[in-house]
N, C-alpha and C positions, 0 to 999 in steps of 0.2 A: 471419270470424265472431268472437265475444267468446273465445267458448269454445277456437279455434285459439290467438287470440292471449295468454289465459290461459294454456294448453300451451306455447307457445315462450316466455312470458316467464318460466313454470316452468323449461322449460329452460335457457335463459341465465342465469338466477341461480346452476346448480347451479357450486360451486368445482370447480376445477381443479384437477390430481395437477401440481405444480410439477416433484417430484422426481423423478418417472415418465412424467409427458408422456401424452400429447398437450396443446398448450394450445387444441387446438380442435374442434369436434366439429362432424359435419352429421347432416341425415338428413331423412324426409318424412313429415308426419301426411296421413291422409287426411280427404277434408273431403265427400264424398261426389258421386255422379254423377261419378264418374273425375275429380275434380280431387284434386290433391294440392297440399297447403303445403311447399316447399323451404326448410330454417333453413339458417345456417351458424351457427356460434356462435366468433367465433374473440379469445383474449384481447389487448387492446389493449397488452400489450407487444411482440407481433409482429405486427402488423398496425392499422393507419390506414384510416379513413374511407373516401382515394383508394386504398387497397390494397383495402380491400372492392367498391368500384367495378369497378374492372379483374377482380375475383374473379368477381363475376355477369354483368360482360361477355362474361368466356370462356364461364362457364357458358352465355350465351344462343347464343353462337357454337356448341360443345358442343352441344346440345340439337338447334338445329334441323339443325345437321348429320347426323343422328344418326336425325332423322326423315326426312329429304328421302333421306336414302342409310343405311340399317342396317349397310352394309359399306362407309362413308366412313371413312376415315383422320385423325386429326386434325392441322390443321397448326398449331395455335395455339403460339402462345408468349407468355414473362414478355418482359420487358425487365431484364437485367442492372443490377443497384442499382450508382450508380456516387457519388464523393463529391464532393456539389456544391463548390462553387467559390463561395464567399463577397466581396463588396463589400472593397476597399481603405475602411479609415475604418472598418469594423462593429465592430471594437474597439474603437477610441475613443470612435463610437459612444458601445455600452453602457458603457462607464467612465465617459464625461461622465452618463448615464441613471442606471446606478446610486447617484455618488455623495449623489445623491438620495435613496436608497430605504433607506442604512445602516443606518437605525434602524427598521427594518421591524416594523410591530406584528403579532402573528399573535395568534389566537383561543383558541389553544391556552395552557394554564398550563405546559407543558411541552414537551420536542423528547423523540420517540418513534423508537424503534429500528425504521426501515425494513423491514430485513430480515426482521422475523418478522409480519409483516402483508401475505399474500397476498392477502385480500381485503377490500374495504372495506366498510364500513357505510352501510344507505342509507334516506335520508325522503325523500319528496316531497308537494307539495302541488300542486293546478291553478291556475294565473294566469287570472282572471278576462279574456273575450275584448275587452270593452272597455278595460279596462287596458293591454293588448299592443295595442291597435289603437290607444293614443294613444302607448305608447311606439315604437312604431313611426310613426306621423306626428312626432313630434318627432326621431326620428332622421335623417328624409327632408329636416328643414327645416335641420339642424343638420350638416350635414358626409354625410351618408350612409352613415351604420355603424349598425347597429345593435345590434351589439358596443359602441358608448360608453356609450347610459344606462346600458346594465346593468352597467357595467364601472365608472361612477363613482357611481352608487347604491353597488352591494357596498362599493369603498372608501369611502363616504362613513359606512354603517352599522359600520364594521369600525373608521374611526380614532373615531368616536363610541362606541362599545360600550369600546373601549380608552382614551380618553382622550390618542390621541396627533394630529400634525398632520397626517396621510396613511396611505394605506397602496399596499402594490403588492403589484396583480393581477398573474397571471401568466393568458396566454390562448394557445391553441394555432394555429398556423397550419401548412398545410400541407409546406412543407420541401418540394416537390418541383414538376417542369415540371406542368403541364395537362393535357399528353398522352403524360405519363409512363404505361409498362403494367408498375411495377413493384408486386411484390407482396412489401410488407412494413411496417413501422415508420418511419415518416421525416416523424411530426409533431415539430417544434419548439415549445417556447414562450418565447412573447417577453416580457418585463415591462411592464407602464405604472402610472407611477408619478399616484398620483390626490393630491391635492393638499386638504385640508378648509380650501378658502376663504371665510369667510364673504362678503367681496365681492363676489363672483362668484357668479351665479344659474345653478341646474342646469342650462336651457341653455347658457351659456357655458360650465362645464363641461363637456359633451357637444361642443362645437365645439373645444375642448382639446386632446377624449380623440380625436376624433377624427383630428385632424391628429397624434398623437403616432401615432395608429395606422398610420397613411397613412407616415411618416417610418419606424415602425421597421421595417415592411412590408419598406421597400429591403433590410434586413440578415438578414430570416428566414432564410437560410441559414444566418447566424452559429449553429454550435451552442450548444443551452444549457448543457451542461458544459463549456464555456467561457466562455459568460456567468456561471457558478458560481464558476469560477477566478477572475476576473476579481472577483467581491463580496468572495470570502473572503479577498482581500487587506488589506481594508479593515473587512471583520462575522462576525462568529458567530455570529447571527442570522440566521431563515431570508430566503430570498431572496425568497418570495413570501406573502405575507399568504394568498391563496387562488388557488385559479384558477378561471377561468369560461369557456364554451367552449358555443356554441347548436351544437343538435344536430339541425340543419332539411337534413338531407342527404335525399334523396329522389331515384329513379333508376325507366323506365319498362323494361322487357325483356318482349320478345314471343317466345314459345316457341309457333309450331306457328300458330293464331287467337288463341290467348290473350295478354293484355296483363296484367302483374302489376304493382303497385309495390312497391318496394321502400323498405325504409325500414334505414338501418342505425345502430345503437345502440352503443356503448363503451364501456368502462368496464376501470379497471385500480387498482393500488396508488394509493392517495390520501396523498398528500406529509402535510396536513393537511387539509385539507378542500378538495372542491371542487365548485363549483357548477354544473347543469347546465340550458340551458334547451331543451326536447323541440318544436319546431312544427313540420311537415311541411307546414300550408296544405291538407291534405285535411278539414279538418272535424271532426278529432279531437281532444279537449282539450290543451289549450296546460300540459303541468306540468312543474315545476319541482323539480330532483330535488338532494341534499344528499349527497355521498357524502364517506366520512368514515373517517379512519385510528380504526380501534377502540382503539389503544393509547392516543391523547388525548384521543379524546371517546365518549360515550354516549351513546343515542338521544337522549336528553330535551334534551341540551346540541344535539347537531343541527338538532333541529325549533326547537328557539329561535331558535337561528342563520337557519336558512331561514324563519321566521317575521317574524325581526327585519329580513332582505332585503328579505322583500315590500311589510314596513310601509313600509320606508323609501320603497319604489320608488313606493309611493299617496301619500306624502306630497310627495315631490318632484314627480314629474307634475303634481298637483293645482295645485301653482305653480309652472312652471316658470321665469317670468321671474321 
């Protein structure tokens, strides 16, 4: 119901005791006629998307164990986090990638002290369903990501808003197997460096980004602070202009007769800004969320930002060739 889902998303905003812990919290509203709503609420710097996954997996395991036998035992287990093992070449790799990216323009007038910014600042607006159902045909036609337009819209608004030749997205990928049952932190992000060609029509950059994505894909093990190492050799400038990362995770779990979805949301320290796009495919509005290190920017500077996104994103669609 609205009003459930207004409560959990009350509770998920509330900040977290850094220094005292917990970073994560559960628990269950009721919603009447003996159903109950299960949150977890847990902070995106221990825990991943696929970490959450695995978390409601036990829990459904858990659960109906629990119903079927009240004096079942449980045999569940994590899977021990172990350190992937990264591509010969992911180094050089991102060395040939970055020296691309050296002169990274960001949004920001300023680089902001990390450390004192536990939590970010946040706008969002709804993407209109017909908008998202062309940029998603055009990504179907164009390479099959749908991670690119959106990935070279952003840079495309970010080297125009700056006046420079490009900018580089940073985007999250998973960092671990499929059928991994580890429970923790082990997203990676990887760079792609978007290019302001005016030669080239926004599909053709979408068939760019895509295959750039498809290529770096191989190396997503490569960690990012050592993708960091490897920039700072050469800039003092930040590494990623912003980052973007679609948040269409969605997972079915049966407790008992009953079938719930689940939907799982993220959110942690924002580098400098980064952009979030929310579609599940159940019917619920498609928006678009701006979260934002408070020590560089201020609301009004945000919503511009995620304003200036969208235009860009209506204006390219509209002609794509």
């Amino acid at each position: 119901t609205e009003e459930v889902s207004a409560r959990v998303d009350s509770i998920r905003s509330q900040p977290f005791d850094f220094e005292n812990g917990p970073i994560f919290r559960a628990g269950r509203i009721e919603m009447g006629c003996h159903k109950w709503c299960i949150y977890f609420v847990i902070h995106h710097i221990c825990c991943d998307a696929a970490g959450s996954q695995t978390l409601w997996a036990v829990t459904e395991e858990l659960m109906n164990g629990w119903l079927q036998n009240p004096g079942w035992e449980p045999t569940v287990t994590f899977d021990e986090p172990s350190t992937p093992r990264y591509r010969v070449g992911s180094e050089q790799f991102f060395r040939d990638h970055l020296l691309l990216s050296q002169d990274t323009p960001s949004l920001a007038n300023m680089q902001g002290d990390l450390v004192t910014v536990e939590e970010p600042g946040s706008v969002e607006k709804l993407l209109e369903k017909p908008l998202f159902l062309e940029i998603e045909e055009l990504s179907l036609e164009r390479g099959g990501s749908l991670l690119a337009p959106f990935v070279v819209a952003l840079g495309l608004y970010i080297a125009m808003a700056k006046g420079a030749s490009g900018a580089c997205i940073g985007y999250p990928v998973a960092g671990r197997s499929r059928r991994s049952k580890v429970l923790g932190m082990m997203t990676n992000t990887l760079p792609l460096e978007v290019e302001k060609d005016f030669d080239k029509s926004f599909a053709e950059l979408i068939e760019k980004a895509a295959r750039g994505i498809r290529a770096s894909l191989r190396h997503q093990h490569f960690p990012t602070h050592k993708i960091r190492k490897i920039f700072r050799k050469f800039s003092s400038g930040p590494l990623f202009s912003a980052l973007f990362s679609l948040q269409n995770f969605k997972q079915n779990i049966s407790i008992g007769d009953e079938v719930s979805l689940v939907q799982t949301l993220t959110s942690g320290p924002a580098e400098q800004i980064n952009f979030q796009l929310f579609e599940f495919g159940d019917g619920s509005p498609i928006r678009l969320r701006a979260e934002f290190n408070t020590e560089l920017f201020d609301q009004s500077e945000a919503m511009q930002h995620l304003e200036g996104f969208i235009q860009t994103l209506r204006v390219l669609v509209s002609s794509p060739d």
